[in-house]
C-alpha angles and dihedrals in degrees: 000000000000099000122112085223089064101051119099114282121181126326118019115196102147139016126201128198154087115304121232111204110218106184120199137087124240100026107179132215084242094065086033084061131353113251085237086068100058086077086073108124084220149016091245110108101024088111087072089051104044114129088351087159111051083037090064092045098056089043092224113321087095104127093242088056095045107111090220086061088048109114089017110146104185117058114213107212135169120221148317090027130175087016117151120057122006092241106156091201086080092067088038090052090052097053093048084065097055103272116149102163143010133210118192143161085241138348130208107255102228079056099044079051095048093043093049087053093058091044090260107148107215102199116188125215134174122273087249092055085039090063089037083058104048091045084057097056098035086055091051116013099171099058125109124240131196117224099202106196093183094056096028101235152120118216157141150196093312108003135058128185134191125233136184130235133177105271084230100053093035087059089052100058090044100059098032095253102138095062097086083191093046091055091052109047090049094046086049098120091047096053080046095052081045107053082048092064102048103107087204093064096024090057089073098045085062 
């Protein structure tokens, strides 16, 4: 999912989708996306870059090249992610994926800050439900699974599982304030009743 059209708007309150499991602690924003490719003028095109390298490395059975990951929304992780340099290119290269939400055991905090920011939840679980989780997926990778923000869980036809969030960012992603746009185009009658009642704009209207 490359497509302006497909990327969080407004209030998120549940994300639907397949799950990719991507084992490993520490995982740093330079594996999540290469220093060379922060020259880029825009975010456009850093889907196609995410984790080149270790892409490369693996020569395509990297779990973001496996053709049974191909369409995943929510991205499975262990601790520690997105550690290493604050780089926000390494959240915008992961929406432009496809990703729409992590869970994680932890989340740097610099990361947790840029992916909220982009609408990105970052839910947090124990290392056991992490490996529950992972079995469960393993077991089944094309199901679809429902991230319901309001009740704070992760589940499918037949398993839910709870997850944690910050209170604060939780809140945000509720209510749709973290869309700076969004705030602003439904408060727009609000910003118009507003801008009439400034004297100092008003004064040359008169």
């Amino acid at each position: 999912m490359d497509s302006n059209s497909s990327f969080p708007k407004g209030k998120i309150q549940n994300i639907r989708g397949r799950c990719l499991i991507l084992s490993g602690d520490d995982i740093d924003t330079d594996r999540i996306i290469p220093a060379r490719f922060l020259k880029c003028v825009s975010f456009e095109n850093l889907g196609e870059q995410v984790f080149a390298d270790d892409r490369k490395e693996l020569n395509g059975d990297h779990p973001f090249d496996q053709k049974i990951n191909k369409g995943a929304s929510i991205l499975i992780v262990n601790q520690n992610f997105g550690c290493g340099s604050s780089r926000e290119h390494a959240p915008q290269a992961l929406m432009r994926w496809g990703i729409r939400a992590i869970i994680g055991q932890s989340f740097a905090e610099i990361f947790y800050g840029n992916c909220l920011a982009l609408g990105i939840p970052c839910g947090t679980m124990s290392e056991h439900k992490i490996a529950t989780l992972e079995t469960i997926i393993s077991e089944n990778p094309m199901e679809e699974w429902k991230l319901d923000l309001n009740q704070e869980t992760l589940n499918n036809h037949k398993t839910s599982l709870g997850l944690n969030y910050q209170p604060g960012a939780l809140e945000m992603l509720r209510t749709g304030r973290w869309d700076a746009t969004y705030q602003l185009t439904s408060n727009s009658d609000k910003l118009t009743q507003k801008l009439k009642n400034l004297p100092y704009l008003n004064q040359f209207n008169n």
